[in-house]
C-alpha positions in Angstrom: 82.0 128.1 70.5 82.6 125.0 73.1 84.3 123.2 70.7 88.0 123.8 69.5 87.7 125.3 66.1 90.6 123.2 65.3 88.4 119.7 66.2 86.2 117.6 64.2 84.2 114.4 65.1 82.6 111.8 63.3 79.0 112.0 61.5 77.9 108.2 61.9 75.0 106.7 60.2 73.3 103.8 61.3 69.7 102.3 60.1 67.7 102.5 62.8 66.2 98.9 63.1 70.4 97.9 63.5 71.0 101.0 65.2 67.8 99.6 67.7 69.2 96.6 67.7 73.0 96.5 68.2 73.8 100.0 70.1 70.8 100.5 72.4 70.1 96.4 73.4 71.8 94.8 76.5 75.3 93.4 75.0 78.1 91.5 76.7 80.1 94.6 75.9 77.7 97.4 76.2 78.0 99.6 73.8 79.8 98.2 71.3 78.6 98.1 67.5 80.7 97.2 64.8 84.4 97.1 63.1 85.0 99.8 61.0 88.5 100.7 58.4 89.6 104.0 59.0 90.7 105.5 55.2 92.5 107.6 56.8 95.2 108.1 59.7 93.5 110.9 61.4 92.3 108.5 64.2 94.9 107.6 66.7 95.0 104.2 68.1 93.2 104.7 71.8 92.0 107.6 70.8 88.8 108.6 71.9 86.5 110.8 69.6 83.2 112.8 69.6 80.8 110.7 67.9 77.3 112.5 66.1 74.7 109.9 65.1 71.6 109.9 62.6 69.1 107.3 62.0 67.4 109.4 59.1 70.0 111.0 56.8 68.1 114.0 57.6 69.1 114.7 61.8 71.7 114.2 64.5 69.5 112.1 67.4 72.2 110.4 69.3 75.8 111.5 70.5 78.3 109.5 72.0 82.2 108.4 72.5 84.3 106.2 70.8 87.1 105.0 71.2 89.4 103.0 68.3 90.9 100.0 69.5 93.3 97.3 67.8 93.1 95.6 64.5 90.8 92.8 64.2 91.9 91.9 60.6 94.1 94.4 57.8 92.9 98.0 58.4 89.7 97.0 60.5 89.9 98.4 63.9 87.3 97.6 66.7 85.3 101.2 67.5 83.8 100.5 71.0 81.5 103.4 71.7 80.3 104.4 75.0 77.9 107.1 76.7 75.7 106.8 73.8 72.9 109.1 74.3 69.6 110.4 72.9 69.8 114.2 71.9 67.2 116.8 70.9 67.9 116.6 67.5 70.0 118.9 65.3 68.9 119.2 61.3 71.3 118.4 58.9 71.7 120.8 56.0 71.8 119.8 52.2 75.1 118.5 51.6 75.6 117.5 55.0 74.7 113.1 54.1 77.7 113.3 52.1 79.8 113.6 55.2 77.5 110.7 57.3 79.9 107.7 57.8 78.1 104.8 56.6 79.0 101.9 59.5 77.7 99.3 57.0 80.4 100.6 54.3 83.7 100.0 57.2 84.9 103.5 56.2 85.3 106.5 58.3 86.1 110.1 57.7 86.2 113.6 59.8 83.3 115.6 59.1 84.7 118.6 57.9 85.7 121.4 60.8 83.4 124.0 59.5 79.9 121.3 59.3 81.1 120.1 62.4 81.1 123.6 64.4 77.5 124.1 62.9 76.2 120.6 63.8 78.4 120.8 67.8 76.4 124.4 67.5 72.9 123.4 67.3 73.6 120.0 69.2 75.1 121.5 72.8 71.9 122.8 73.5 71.9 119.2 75.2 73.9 119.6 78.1 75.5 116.1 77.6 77.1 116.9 74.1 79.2 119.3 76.4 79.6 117.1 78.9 80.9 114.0 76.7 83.0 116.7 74.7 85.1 117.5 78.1 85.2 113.7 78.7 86.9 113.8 75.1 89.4 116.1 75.6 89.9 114.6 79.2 90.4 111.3 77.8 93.0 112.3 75.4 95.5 113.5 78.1 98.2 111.0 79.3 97.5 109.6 83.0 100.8 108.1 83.6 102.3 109.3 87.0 102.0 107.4 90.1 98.6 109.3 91.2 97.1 108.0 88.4 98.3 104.7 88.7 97.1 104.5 91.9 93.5 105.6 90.6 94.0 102.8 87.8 94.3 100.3 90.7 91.6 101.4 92.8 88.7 101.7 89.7 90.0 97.9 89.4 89.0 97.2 92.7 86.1 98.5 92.4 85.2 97.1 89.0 86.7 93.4 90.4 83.8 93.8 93.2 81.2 94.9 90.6 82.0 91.4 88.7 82.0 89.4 92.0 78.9 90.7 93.3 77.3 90.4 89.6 76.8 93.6 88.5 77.7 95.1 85.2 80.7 96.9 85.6 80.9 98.5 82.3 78.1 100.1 82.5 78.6 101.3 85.9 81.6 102.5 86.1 80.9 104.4 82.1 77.7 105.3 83.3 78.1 106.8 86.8 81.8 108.0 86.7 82.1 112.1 86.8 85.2 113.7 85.4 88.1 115.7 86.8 91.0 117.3 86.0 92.9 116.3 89.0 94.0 113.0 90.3 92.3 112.0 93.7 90.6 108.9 95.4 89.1 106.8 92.4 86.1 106.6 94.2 85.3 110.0 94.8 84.8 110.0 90.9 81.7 107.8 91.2 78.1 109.2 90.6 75.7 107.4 93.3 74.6 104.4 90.8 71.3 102.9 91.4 70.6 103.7 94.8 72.8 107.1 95.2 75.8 107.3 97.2 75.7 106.1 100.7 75.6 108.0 103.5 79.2 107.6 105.3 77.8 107.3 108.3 75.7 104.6 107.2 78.7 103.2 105.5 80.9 102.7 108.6 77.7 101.3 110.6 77.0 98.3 108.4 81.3 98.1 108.2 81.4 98.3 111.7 79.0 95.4 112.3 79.8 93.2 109.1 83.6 92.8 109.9 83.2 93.0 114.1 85.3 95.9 115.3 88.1 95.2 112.9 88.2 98.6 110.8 89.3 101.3 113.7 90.3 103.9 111.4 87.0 105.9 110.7 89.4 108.8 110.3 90.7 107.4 107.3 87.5 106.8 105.1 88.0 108.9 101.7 84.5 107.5 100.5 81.9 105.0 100.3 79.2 104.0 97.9 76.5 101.0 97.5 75.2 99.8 94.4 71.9 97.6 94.7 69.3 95.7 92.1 65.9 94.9 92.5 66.6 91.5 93.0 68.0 92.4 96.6 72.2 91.9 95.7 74.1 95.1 97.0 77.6 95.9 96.9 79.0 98.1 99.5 82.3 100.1 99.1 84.4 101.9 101.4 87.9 103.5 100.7 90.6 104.1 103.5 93.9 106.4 102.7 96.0 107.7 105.1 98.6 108.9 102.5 97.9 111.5 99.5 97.3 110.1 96.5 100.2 111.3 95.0 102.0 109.5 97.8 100.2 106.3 98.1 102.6 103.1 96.8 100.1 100.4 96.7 96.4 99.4 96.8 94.8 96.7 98.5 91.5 94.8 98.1 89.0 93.2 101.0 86.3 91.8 99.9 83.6 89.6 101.5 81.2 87.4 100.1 77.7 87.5 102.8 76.1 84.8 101.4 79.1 82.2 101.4 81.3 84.2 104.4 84.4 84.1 102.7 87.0 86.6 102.7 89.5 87.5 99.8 92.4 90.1 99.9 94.5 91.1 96.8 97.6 93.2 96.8 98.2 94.9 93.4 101.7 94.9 92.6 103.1 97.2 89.7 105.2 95.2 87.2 107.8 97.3 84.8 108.7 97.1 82.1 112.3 95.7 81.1 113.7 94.5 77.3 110.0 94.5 76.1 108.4 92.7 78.4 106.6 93.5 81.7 108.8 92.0 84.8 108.0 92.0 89.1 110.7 91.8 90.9 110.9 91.0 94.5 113.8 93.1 95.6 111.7 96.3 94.2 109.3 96.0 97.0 110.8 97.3 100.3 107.8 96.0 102.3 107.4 92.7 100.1 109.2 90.2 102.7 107.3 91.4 105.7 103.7 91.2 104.0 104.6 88.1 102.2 105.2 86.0 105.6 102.0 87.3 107.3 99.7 86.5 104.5 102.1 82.7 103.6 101.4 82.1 107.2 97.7 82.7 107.4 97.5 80.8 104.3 99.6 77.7 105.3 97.1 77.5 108.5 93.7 78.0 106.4 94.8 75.2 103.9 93.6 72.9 106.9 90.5 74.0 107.6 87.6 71.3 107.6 84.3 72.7 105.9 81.3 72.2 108.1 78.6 72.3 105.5 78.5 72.9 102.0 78.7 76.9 101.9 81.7 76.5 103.7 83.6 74.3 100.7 86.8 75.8 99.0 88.4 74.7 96.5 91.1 76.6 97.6 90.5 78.2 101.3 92.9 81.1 101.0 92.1 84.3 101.4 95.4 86.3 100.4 96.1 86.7 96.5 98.5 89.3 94.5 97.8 90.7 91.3 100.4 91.6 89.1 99.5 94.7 86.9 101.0 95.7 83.9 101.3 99.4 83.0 98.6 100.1 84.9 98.0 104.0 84.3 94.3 105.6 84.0 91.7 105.3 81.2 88.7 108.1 82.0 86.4 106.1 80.0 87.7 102.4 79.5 85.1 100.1 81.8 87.9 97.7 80.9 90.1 95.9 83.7 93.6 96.0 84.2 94.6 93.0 82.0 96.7 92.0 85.4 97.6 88.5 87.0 96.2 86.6 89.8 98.5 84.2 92.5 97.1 82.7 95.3 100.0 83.3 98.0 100.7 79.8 98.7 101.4 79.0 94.8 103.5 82.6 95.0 105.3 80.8 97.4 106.2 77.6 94.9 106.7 79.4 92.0 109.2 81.8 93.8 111.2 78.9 94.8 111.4 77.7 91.4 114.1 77.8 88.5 112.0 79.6 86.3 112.0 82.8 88.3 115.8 83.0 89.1 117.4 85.7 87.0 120.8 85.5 85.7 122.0 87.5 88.4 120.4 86.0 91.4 117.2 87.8 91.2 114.0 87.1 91.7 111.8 88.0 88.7 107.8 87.0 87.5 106.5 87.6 84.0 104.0 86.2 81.6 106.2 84.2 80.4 107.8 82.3 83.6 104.5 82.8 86.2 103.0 79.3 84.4 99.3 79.5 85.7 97.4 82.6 87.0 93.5 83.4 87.3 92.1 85.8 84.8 90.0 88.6 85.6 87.2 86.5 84.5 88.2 83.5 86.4 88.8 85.1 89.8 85.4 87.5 89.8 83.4 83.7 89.5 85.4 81.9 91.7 85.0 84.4 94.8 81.4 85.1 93.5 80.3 81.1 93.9 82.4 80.7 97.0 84.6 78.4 95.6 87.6 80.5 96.4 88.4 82.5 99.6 88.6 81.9 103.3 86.0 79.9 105.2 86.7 82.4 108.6 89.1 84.9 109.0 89.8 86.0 113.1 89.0 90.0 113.7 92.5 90.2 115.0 94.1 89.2 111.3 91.8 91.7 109.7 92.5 94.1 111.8 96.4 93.6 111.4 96.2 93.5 108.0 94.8 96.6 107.5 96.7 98.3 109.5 99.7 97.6 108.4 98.8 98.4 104.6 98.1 101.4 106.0 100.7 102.5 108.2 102.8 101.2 104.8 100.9 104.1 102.6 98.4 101.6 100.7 95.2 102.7 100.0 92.6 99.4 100.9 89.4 99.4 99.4 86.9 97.5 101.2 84.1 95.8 99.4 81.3 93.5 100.4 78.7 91.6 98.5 75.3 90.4 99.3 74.1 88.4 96.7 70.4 86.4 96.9 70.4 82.8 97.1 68.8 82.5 94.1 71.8 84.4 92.6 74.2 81.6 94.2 72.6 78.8 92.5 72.8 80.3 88.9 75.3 78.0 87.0 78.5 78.9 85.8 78.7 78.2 82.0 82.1 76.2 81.0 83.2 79.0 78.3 82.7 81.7 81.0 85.7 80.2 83.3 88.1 80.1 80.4 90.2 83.3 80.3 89.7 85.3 77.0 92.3 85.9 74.5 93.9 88.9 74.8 94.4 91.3 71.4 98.1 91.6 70.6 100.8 90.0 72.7 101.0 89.1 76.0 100.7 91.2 78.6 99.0 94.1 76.8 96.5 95.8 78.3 92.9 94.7 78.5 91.3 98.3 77.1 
């Protein structure tokens, strides 16, 4: 038996028009279907669960994950599921409909361990019932030392990237993620996507021409991957590490933006948590002052740039932002982003100056509740992808310094470009979609 005999799942039951309709359409959160109220405690909060699905009453046709999230209103929880996937179908025995979980009734039980070990039986004939099972059990494990956190960080990257260049990052990063037991480079996790992974040859050839000599350290690539549409917009990835992963202490983000030539560079920074709230503080970071003056600097100068013509516009020409990360420890299956902070580094600079940030003991300290303004997830991937953000030029030499030194300082740096159509450029931004979304819970939880 693959299955624990100690593990049951859920028997859900859809009707199949709203089955159709809901689970198997394209959603702004893929995969997600409906609230349900657990009658029982028997689901843990984040915990992800095998899911077996019927249309009929009569077979199992679809299986898929699902994770409970937090409480919309009293004792409805959100159920997000993910992977779902068509199966050859397992019969249901008489009796069996008594243990379906109606979606449509918000109540949801464990099918009982010995109907479940029949139906996981007859289903793992499919090789991805096995395959979403060890995901499952994967899942459920705790990723919280520094490895993983660094993993976190990196899949954010990545996943920031995805939404800047306009692709659907949940469904990549769901879809095209393999599993594994042991921490390593985030991207070496990823399937190939659309187009299959890249050969890292290729890789460092179009690196090697798109940012002019700057990136010397071939030796340090961990991995590279495109993702393309048929539309002509590709993403291209490439990781560099010098440092283990258990050893790396930060991660870094380049990305460029073909169409508009604007460069963008976020350093993630790990906040902690202090008295119930999730705190940065300055003195922390040993390398903090150094990075800080080379990036203000940079910054200071771009400010006075003159556009040219019109790709060339900023609202704000910097190209050096942090992002502050709260508990920022890995999720195998969450497409989610880290529910983090964005600061451009000259509005760092004011805020660091500022009353609000001065502890009681001399301190420097930023939070949710003292940082004022920040760009959202949201708000950042549309600003970079429309040009609007970022630098209008940015010298080899910088690059190339910049780099460097996140390296010689044990970051890993992700490098990310995107070439989007111009038919892509001159879709419209809708109002709503700049406004950052309210989080669930209080601030500073995590985006899941």
């Amino acid at each position: 038996m693959v299955t624990s005999a100690d593990y049951s799942g859920y028997l859900l039951f859809f009707d199949e028009s709203e089955f159709r309709r809901k689970a198997l359409s394209d959603l702004d959160e893929p995969g997600h279907i409906a609230t349900i109220s657990t009658v029982a405690d028997d689901w843990p909060h984040r915990g992800v669960e095998l899911c077996f699905i019927s249309t009929d009453g009569v077979t199992i046709s679809h299986v898929a994950l699902a994770r409970k999230g937090d409480m919309i209103v009293t004792r409805e929880y959100r159920v997000t599921l993910y992977r779902i996937s068509a199966i050859d179908p397992a019969g249901l025995m008489h009796g069996d409909s008594q243990h379906l979980c109606k979606w449509s009734l918000h109540v949801c039980t464990r099918a009982p361990i010995e109907v479940w070990n029949r139906i996981y039986a007859q289903a793992s004939s499919s090789q991805i019932v096995i395959e979403l099972n060890d995901r499952r059990i994967e899942s459920n494990r705790r990723y919280r030392d520094d490895a993983y956190t660094t993993m976190a960080m990196e899949r954010d990257a990545i996943g920031i990237s995805l939404e800047i260049s306009g692709f659907d990052r949940s469904l990549v990063l769901v879809e095209h993620e393999l599993s594994g037991r042991e921490p390593s480079s985030y991207i070496k996790r990823l399937r190939g996507a659309s187009s299959g992974l890249v050969h890292e040859d290729r890789m460092i050839e179009h690196d090697a021409q798109l940012f002019q000599g700057a990136i010397g350290h071939k030796t340090d690539v961990i991995g590279t991957v495109v993702f393309s549409k048929s539309s002509g917009e590709r993403l291209y990835v490439t990781n560099y590490n010098r440092t283990p992963v258990e050893s790396t202490l930060g991660v870094d983000l380049v990305y460029y933006n073909e169409l508009y030539r604007s460069f963008v560079m976020v350093q993630y920074k790990r906040m902690q948590q202090e008295s119930g709230d999730h705190v940065f503080r300055f003195s922390k970071d040993k390398n903090y002052e150094d990075e800080f003056a080379k990036m203000y600097k940079f910054d200071i100068d771009a400010l006075q740039a003159i556009p040219t013509n019109a790709l060339e516009y900023r609202l704000h020409p910097g190209a050096f932002f942090f992002k502050l990360c709260p508990d920022a420890f890995f999720d195998p299956i969450s497409p989610d982003m880290i529910n983090g902070m964005y600061f451009p580094v000259s509005y760092w600079h004011v805020i660091g100056g500022t009353d609000e940030t001065m502890g009681p003991k001399g301190g420097r300290r930023v939070s949710y509740d003292n940082s004022g303004r920040y760009f959202s997830n949201g708000l950042f991937a549309q600003l970079v992808r429309f040009g609007w953000i970022g630098s209008t030029n940015v010298a080899t030499s910088l690059l190339e310094d910049v780099i460097d030194s996140s390296l010689k300082n044990g970051r890993s740096v992700t490098l990310a470009s995107g070439r989007a159509t111009r038919e892509a450029s001159n879709k419209r931004v809708k109002p709503d979609s700049l406004r950052p979304k309210p989080s669930s819970g209080r601030r500073g939880s995590r985006n899941r």
